[in-house]
gemmi code that builds the backbone of each chain (N, CA, C; Angstrom):
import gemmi

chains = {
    "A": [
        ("UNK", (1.845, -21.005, 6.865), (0.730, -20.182, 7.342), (-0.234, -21.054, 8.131)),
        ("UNK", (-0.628, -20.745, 9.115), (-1.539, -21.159, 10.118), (-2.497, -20.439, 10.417)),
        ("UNK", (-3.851, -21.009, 10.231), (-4.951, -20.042, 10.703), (-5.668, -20.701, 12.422)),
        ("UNK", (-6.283, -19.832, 12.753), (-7.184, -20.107, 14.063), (-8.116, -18.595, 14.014)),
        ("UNK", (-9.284, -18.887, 14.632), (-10.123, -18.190, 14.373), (-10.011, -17.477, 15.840)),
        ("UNK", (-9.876, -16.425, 16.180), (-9.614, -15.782, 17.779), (-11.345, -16.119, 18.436)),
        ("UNK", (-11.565, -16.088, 19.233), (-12.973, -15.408, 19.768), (-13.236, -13.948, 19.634)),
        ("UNK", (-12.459, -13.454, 19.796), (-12.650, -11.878, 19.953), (-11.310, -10.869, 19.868)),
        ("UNK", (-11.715, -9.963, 19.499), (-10.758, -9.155, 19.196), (-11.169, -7.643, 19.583)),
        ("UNK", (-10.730, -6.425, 19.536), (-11.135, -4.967, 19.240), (-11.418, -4.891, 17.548)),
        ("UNK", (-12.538, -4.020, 17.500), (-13.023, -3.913, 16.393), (-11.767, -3.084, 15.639)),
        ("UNK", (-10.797, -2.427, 15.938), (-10.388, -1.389, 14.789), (-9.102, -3.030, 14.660)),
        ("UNK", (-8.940, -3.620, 15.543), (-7.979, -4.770, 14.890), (-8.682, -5.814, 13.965)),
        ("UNK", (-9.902, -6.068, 13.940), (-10.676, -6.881, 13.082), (-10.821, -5.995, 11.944)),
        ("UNK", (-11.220, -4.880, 11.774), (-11.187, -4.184, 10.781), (-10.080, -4.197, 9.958)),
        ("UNK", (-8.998, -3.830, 10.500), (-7.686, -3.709, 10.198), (-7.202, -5.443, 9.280)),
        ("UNK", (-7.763, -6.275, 10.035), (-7.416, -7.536, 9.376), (-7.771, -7.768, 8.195)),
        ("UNK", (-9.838, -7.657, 7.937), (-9.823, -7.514, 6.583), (-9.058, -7.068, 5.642)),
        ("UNK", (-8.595, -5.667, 5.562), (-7.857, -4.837, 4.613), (-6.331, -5.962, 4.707)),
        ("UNK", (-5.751, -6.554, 5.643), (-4.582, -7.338, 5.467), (-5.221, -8.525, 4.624)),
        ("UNK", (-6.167, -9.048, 5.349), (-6.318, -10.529, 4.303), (-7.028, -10.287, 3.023)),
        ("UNK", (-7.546, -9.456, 2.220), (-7.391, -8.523, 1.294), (-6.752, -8.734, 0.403)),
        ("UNK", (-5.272, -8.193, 0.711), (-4.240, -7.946, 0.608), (-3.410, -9.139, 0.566)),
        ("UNK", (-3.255, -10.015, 1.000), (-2.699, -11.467, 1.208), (-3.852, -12.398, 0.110)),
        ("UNK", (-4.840, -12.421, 0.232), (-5.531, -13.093, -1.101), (-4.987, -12.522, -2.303)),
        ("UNK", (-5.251, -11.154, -2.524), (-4.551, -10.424, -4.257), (-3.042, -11.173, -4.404)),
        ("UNK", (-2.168, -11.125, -3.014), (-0.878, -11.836, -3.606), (-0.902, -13.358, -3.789)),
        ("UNK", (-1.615, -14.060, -3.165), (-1.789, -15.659, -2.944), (-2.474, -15.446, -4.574)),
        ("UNK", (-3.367, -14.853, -4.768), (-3.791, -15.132, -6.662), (-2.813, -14.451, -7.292)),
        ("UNK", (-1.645, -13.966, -7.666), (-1.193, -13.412, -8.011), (-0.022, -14.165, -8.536)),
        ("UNK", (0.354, -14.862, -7.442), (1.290, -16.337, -7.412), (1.086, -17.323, -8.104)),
        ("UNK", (-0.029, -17.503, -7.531), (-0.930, -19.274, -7.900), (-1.301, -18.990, -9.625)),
        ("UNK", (-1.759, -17.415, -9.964), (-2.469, -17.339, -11.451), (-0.958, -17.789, -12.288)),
        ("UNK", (-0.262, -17.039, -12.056), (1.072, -17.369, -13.025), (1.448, -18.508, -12.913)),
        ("UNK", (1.646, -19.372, -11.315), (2.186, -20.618, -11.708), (1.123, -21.488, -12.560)),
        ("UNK", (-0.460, -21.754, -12.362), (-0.676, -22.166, -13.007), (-0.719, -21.914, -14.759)),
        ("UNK", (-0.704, -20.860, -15.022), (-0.593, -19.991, -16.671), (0.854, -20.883, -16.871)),
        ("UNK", (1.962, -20.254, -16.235), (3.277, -21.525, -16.554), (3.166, -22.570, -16.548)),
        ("UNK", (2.480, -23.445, -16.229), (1.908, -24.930, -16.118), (1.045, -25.276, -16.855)),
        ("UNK", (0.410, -24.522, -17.688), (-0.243, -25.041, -18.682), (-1.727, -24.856, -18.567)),
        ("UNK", (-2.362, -24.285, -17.763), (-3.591, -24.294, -17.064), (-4.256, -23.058, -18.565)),
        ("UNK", (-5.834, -23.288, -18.727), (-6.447, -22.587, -19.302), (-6.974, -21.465, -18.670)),
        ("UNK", (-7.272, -20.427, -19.241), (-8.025, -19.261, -18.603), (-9.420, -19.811, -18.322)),
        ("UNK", (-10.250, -20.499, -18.959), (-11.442, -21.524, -18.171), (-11.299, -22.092, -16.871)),
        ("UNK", (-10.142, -23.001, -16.844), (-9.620, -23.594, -15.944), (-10.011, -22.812, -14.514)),
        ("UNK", (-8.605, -22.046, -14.769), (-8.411, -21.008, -13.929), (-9.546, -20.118, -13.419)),
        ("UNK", (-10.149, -19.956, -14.481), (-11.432, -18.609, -13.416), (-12.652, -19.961, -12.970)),
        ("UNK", (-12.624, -21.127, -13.166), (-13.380, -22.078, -12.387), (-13.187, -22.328, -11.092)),
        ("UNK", (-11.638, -22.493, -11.205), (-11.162, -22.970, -9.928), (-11.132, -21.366, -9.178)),
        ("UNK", (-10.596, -20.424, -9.789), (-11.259, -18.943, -8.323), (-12.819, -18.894, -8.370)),
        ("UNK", (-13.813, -19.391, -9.573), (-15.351, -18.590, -8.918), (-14.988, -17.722, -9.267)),
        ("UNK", (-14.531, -17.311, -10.502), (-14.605, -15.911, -11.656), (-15.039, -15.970, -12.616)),
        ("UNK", (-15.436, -15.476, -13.395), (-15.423, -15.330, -14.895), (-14.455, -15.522, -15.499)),
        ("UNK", (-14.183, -15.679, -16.806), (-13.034, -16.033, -17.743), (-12.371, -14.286, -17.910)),
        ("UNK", (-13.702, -13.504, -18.438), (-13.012, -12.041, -18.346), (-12.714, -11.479, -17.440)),
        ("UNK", (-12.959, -11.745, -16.104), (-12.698, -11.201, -14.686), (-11.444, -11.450, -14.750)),
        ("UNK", (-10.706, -12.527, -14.989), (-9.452, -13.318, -14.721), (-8.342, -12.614, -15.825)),
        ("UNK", (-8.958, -12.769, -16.915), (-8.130, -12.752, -17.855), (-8.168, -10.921, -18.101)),
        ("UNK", (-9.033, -10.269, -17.350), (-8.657, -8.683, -17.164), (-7.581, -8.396, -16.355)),
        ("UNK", (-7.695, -9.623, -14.823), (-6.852, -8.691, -14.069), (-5.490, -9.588, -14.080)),
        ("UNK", (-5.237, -10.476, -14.931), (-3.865, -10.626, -14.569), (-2.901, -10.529, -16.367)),
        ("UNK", (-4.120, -10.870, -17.758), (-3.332, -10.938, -18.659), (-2.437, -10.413, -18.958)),
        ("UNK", (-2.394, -9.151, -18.505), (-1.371, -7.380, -19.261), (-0.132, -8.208, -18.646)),
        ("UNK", (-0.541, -8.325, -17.309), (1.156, -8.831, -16.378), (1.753, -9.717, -16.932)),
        ("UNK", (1.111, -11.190, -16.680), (1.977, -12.299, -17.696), (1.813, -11.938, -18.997)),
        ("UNK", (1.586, -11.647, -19.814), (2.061, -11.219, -21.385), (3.834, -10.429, -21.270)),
        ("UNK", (3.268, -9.349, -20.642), (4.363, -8.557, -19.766), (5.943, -9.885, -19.357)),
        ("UNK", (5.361, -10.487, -18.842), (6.424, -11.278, -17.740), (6.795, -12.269, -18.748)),
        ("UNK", (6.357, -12.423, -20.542), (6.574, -13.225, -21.425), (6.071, -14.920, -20.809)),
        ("UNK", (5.055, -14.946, -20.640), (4.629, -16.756, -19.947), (3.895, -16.337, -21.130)),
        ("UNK", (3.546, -18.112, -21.697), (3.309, -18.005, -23.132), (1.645, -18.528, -22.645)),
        ("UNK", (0.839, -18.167, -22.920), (-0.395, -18.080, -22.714), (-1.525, -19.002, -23.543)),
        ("UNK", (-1.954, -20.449, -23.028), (-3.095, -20.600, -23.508), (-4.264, -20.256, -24.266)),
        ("UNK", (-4.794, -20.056, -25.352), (-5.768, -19.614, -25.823), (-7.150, -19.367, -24.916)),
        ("UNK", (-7.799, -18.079, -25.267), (-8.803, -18.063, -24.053), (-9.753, -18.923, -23.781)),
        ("UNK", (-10.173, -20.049, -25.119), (-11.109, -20.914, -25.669), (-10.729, -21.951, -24.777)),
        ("UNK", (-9.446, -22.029, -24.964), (-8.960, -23.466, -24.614), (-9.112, -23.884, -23.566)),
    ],
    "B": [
        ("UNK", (4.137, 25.419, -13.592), (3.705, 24.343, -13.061), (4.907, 24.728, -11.363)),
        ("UNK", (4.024, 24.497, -10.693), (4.619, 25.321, -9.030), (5.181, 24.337, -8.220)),
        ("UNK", (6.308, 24.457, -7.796), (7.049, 24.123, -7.012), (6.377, 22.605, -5.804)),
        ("UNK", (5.482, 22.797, -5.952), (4.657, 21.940, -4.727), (4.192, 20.448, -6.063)),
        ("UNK", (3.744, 20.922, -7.293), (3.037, 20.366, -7.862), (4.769, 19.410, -8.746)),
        ("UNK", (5.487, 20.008, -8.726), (7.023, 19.099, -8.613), (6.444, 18.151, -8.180)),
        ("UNK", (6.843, 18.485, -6.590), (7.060, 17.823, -5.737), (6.045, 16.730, -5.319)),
        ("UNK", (4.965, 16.915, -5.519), (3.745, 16.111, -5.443), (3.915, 15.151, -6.777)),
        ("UNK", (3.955, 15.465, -8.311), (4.463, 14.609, -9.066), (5.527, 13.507, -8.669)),
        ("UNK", (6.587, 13.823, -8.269), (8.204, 13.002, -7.826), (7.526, 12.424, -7.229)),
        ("UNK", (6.626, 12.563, -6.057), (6.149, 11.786, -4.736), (5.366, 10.579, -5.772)),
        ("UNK", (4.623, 11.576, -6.023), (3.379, 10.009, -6.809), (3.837, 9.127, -7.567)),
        ("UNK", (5.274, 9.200, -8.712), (5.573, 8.573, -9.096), (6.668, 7.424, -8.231)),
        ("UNK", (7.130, 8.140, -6.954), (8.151, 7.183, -6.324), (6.909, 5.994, -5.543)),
        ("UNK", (5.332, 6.747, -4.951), (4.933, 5.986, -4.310), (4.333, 4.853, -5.498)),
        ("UNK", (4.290, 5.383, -6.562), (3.594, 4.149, -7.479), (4.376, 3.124, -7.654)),
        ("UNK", (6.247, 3.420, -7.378), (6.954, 2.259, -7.259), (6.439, 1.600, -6.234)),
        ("UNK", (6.481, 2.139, -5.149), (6.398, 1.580, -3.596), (5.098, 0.390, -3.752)),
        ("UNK", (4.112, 1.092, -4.625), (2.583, 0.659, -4.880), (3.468, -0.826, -5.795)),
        ("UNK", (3.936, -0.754, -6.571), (4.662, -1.563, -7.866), (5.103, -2.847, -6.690)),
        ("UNK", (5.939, -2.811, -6.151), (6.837, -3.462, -5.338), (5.697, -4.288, -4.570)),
        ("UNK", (4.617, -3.936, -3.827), (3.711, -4.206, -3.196), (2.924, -4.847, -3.818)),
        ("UNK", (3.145, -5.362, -5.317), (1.643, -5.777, -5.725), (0.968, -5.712, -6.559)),
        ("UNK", (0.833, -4.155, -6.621), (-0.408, -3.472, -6.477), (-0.455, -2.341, -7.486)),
        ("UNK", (-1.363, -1.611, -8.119), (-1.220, -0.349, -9.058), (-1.961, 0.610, -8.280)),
        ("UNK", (-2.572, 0.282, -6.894), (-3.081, 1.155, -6.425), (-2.477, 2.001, -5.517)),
        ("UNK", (-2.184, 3.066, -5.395), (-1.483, 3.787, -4.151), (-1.964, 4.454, -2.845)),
        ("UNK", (-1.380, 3.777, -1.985), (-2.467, 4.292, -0.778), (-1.747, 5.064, -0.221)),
        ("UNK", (-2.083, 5.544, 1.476), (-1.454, 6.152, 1.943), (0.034, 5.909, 2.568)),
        ("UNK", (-0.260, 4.784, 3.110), (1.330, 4.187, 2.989), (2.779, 4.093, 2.037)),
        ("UNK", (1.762, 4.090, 0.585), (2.805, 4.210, -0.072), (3.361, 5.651, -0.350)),
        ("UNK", (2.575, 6.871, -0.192), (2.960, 8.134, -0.289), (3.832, 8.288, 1.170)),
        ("UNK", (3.653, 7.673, 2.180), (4.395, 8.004, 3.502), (5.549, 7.448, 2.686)),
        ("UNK", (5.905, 6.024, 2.248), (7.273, 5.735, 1.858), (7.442, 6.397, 1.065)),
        ("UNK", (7.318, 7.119, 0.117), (7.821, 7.680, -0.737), (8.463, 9.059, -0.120)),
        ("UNK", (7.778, 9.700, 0.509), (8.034, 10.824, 0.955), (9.376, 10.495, 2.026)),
        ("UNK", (9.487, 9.423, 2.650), (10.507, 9.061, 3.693), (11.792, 8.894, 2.989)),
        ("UNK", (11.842, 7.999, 1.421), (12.371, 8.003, 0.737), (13.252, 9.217, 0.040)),
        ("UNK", (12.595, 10.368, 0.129), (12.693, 11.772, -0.508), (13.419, 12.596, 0.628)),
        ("UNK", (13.119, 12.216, 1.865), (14.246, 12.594, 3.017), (13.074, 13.870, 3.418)),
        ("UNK", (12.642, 13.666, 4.816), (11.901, 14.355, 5.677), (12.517, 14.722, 6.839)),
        ("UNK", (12.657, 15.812, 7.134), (13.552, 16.479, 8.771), (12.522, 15.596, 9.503)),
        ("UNK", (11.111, 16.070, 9.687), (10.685, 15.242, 10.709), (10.502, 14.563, 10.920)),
        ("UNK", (10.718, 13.443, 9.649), (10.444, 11.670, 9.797), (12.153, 11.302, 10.951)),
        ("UNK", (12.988, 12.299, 9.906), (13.950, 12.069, 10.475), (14.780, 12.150, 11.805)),
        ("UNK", (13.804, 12.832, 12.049), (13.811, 13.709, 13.737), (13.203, 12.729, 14.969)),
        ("UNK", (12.359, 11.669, 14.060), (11.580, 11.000, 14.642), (12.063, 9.448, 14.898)),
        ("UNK", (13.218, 9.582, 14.053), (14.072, 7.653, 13.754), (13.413, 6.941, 12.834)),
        ("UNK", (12.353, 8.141, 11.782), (11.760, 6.807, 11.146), (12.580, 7.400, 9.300)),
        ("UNK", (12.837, 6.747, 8.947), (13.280, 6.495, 7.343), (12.959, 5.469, 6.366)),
        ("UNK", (13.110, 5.348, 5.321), (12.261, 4.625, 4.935), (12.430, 2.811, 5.391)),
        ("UNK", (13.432, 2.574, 5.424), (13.495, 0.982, 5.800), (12.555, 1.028, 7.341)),
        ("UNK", (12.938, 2.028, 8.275), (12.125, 2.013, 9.645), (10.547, 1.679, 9.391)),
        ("UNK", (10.297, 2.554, 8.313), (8.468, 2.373, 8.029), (8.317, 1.599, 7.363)),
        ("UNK", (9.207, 0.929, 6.513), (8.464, -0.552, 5.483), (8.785, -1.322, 6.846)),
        ("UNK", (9.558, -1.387, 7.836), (9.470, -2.509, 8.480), (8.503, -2.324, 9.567)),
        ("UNK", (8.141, -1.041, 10.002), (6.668, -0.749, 11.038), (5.545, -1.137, 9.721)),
        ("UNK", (5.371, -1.061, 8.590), (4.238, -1.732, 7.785), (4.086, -2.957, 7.755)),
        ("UNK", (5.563, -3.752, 7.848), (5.204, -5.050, 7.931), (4.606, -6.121, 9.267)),
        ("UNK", (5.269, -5.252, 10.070), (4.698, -5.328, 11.110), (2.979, -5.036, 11.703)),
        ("UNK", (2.557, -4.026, 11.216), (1.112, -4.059, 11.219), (0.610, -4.836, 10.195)),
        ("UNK", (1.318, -5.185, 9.037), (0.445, -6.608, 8.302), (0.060, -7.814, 8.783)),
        ("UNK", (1.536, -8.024, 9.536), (0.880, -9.458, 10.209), (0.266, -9.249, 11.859)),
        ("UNK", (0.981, -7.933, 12.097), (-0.320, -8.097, 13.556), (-1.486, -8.277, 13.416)),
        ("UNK", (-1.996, -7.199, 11.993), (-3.494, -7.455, 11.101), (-4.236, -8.927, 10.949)),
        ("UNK", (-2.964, -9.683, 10.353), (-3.676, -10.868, 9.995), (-3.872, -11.435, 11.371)),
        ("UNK", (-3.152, -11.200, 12.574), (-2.935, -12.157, 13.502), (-4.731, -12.103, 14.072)),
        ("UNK", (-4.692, -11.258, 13.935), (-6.063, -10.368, 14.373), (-7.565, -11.243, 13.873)),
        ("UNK", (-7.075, -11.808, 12.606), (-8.086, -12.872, 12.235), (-7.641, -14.507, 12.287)),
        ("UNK", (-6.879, -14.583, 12.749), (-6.334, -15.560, 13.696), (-5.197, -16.424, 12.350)),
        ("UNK", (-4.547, -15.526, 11.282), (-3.922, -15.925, 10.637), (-2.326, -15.383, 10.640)),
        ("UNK", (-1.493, -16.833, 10.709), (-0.018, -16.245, 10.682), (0.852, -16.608, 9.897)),
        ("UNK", (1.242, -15.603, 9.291), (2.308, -16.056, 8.238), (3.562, -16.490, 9.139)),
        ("UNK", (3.684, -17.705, 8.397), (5.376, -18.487, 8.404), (6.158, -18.097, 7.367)),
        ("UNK", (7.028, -17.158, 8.243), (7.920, -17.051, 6.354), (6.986, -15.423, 5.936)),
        ("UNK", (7.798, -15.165, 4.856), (7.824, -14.024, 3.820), (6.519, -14.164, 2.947)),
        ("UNK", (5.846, -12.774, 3.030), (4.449, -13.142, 1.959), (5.643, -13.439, 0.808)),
        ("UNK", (4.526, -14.736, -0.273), (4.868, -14.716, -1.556), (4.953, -13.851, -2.189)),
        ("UNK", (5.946, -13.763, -3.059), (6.435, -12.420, -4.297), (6.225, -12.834, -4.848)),
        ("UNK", (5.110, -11.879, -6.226), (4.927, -12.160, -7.683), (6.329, -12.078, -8.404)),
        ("UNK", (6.933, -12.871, -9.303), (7.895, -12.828, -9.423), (7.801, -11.814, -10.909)),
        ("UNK", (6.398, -11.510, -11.447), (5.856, -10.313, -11.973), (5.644, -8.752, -11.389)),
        ("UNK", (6.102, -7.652, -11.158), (5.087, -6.924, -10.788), (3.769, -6.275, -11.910)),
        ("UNK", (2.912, -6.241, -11.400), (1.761, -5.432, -12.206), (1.965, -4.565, -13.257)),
        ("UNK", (0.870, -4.594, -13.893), (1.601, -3.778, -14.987), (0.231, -2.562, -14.947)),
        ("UNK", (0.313, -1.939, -16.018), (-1.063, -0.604, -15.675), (-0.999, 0.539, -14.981)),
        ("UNK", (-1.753, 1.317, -15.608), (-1.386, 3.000, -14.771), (-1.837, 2.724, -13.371)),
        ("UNK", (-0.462, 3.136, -12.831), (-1.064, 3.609, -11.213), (-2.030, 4.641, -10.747)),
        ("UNK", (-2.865, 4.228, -10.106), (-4.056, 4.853, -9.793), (-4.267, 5.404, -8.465)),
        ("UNK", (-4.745, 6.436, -7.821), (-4.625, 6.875, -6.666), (-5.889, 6.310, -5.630)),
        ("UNK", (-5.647, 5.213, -4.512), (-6.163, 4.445, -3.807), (-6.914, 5.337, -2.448)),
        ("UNK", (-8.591, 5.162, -2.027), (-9.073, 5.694, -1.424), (-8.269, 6.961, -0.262)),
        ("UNK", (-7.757, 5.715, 0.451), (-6.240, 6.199, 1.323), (-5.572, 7.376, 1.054)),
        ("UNK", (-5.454, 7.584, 0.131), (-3.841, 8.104, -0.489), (-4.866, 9.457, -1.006)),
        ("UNK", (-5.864, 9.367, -1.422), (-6.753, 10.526, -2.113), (-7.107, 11.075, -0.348)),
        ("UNK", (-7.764, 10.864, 0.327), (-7.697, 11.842, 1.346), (-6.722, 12.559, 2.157)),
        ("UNK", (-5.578, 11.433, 2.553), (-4.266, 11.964, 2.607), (-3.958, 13.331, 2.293)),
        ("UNK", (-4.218, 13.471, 0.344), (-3.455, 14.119, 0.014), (-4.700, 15.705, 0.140)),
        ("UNK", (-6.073, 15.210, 0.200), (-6.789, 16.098, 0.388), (-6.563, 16.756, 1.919)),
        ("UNK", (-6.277, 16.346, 2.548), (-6.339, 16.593, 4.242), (-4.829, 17.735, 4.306)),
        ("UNK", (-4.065, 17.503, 3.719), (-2.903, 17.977, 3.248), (-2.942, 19.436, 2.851)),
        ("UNK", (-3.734, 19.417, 1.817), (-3.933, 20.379, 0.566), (-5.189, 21.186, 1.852)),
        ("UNK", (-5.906, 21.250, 2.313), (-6.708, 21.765, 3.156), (-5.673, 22.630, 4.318)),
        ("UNK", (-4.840, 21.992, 4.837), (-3.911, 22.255, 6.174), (-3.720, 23.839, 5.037)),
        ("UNK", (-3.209, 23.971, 3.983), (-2.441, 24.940, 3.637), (-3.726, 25.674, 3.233)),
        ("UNK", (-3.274, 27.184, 3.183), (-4.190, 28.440, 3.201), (-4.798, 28.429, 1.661)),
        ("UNK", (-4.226, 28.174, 0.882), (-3.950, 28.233, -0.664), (-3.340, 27.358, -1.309)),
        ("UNK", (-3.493, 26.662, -2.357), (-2.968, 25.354, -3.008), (-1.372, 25.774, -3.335)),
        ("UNK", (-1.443, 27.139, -3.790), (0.241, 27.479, -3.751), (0.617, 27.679, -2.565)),
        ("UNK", (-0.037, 27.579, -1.512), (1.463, 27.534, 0.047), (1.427, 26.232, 0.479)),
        ("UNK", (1.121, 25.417, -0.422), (1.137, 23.685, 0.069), (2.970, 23.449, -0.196)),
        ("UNK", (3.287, 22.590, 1.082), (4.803, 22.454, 0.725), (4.542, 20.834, 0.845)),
        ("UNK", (5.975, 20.359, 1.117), (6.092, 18.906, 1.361), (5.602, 18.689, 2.563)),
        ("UNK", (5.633, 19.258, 3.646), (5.107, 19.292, 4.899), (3.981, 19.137, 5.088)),
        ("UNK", (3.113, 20.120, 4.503), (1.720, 19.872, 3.973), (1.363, 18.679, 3.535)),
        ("UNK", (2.016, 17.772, 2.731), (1.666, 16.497, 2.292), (1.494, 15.438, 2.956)),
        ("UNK", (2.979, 15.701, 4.416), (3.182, 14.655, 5.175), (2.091, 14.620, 6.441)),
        ("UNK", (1.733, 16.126, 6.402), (0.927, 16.148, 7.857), (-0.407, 15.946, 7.654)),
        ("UNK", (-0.766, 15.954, 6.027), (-2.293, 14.947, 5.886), (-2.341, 13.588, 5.984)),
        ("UNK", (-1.237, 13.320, 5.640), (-0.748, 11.509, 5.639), (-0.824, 11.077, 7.397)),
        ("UNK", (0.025, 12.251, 8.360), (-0.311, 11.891, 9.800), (-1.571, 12.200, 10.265)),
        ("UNK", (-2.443, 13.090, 10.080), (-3.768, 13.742, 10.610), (-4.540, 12.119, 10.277)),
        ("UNK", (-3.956, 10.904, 9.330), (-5.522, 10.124, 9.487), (-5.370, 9.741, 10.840)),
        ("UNK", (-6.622, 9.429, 10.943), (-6.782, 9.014, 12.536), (-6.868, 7.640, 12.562)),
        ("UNK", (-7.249, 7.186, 11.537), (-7.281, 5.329, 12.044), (-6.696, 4.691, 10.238)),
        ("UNK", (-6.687, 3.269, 10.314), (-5.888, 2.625, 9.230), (-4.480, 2.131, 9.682)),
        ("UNK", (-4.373, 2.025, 8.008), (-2.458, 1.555, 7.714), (-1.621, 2.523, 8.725)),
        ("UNK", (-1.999, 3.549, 8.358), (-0.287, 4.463, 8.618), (-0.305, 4.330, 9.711)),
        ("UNK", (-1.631, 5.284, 10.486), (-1.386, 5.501, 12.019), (-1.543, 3.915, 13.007)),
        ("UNK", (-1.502, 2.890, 12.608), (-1.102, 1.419, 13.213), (-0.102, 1.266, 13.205)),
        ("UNK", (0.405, 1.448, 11.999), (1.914, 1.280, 12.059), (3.332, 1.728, 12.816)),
        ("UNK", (2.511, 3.273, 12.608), (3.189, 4.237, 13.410), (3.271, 3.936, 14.941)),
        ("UNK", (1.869, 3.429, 15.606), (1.866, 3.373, 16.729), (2.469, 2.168, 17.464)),
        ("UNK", (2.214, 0.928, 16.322), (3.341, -0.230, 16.568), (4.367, -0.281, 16.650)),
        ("UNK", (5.344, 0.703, 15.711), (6.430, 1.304, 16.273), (7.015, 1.774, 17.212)),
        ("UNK", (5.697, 2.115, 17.860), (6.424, 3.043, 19.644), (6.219, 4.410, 19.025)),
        ("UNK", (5.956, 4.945, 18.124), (6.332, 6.519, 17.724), (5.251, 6.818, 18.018)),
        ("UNK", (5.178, 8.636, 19.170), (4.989, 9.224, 19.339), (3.987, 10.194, 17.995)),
        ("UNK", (2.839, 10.125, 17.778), (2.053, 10.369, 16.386), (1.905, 11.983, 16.602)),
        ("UNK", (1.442, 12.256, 18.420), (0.792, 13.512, 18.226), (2.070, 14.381, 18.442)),
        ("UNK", (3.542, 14.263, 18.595), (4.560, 15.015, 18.895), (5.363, 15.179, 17.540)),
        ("UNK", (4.910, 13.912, 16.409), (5.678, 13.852, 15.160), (4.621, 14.724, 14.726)),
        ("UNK", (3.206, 14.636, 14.280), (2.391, 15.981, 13.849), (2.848, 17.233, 14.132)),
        ("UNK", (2.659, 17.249, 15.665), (3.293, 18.899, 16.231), (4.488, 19.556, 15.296)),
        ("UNK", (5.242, 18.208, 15.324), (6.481, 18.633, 14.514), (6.346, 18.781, 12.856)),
        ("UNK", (5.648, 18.215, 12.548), (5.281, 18.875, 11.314), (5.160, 19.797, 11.072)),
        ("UNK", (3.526, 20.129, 11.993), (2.805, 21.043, 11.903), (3.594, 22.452, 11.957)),
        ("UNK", (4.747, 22.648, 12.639), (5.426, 23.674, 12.779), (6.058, 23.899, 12.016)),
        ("UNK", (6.572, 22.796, 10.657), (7.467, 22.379, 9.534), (6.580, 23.575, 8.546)),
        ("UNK", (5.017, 22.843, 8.655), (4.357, 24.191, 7.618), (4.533, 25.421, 7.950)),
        ("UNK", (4.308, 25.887, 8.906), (4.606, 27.241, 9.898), (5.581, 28.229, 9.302)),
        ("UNK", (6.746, 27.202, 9.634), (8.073, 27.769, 9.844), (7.820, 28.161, 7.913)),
        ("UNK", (7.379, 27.630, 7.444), (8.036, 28.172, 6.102), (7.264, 29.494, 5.360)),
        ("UNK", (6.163, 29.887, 6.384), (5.612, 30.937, 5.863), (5.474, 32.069, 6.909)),
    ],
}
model = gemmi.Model(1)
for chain_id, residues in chains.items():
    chain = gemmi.Chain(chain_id)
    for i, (resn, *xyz) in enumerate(residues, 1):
        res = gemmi.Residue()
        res.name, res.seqid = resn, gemmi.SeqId(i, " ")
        for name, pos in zip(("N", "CA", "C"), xyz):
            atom = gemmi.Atom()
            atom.name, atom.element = name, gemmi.Element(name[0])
            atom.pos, atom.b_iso = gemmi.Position(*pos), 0.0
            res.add_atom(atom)
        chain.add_residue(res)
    model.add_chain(chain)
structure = gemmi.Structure()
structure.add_model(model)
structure.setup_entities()
């Protein structure tokens, strides 16, 4: 992935981009939360390094990895 | 429980896969277009689009999207090798869609499948109709053709 910042664009294509990069962040955390949860990483850890809360984090991804059986750190820990 | 409200069930649950596959528990309008393409439409079909045609005109407006903020994917977005788990929920998108839909028809019982698809085409800006138009497809001749889809059945 390569970024560059355009000068300019039409507004309904800049618009349109937000809702893509959006969309491309939820999957880029989506990736990165599990590999680190498989790696050993804490739910502290983890919502430090996004600039979340511990319950922000551990709302929106726990159900899934529990789900996906990754054996899960204590929330303390 | 009426014939339309079937059919609107089957839909929501195929697009919550579509939503599943994507990510996501939310369902937008895109994912009710695949679903419905999925379910086999004369006029999608009339038009060359089916469902692989429109996941690949979606992917295509994803990264024209990103290109747009001067970002390009190399390669395949990453796959959760999870999908989401949680009730699927009906996404801003996908709720007017289906309202714009439900309006076209005179009465909630003369809503058909047609009805569903031609609120999904009536948006005027977003996912679908980018996609559509990145495609090369003709938006206001595939409506027409809808639109006559509701017609014809009453």
């Amino acid at each position: 992935m390569s970024v560059e910042i355009p000068a300019s664009g039409e507004v309904a294509d800049r618009l349109a981009a937000i809702g893509a990069l959006r969309h491309l962040a939820d999957r880029l955390e989506d990736t990165a939360v599990e590999e680190a949860m498989r790696t050993g990483w804490s739910w502290p850890q983890v919502a430090e390094a996004l600039g979340v809360t511990r319950q922000a984090v551990y709302k929106k991804h726990a159900q899934r990895l529990i789900a996906a059986g990754v054996t899960l750190r204590r929330r303390s820990g | 429980m009426s014939t339309v409200d079937h059919y609107l069930n089957h839909i929501l649950t195929t697009a919550a896969d579509e939503a599943r596959t994507d990510g996501t528990t939310t369902i937008e309008a895109h994912h009710l277009l695949l679903a419905i393409a999925r379910d086999g439409s004369p006029a999608l079909t009339a038009a060359g689009l089916d469902h692989t045609t429109i996941r690949t005109a979606l992917d295509h407006e994803f990264t024209t999207s990103l290109a747009a903020a001067g970002v390009h994917l190399a390669g395949a977005l990453p796959l959760p090798t999870t999908p989401p788990t949680g009730s699927p929920q009906l996404g801003t998108t996908a709720r007017t869609a289906l309202e714009r839909g439900l309006a076209t028809a005179r009465r909630k019982r003369d809503c058909t499948p047609a009805h569903l698809l031609l609120g999904i085409l009536l948006t005027p800006v977003g996912t679908v109709p980018r996609a559509l138009d990145l495609a090369g497809i003709d938006r206001t001749a595939l409506t027409d053709a809808v639109r006559r889809e509701t017609t014809d059945d009453h």
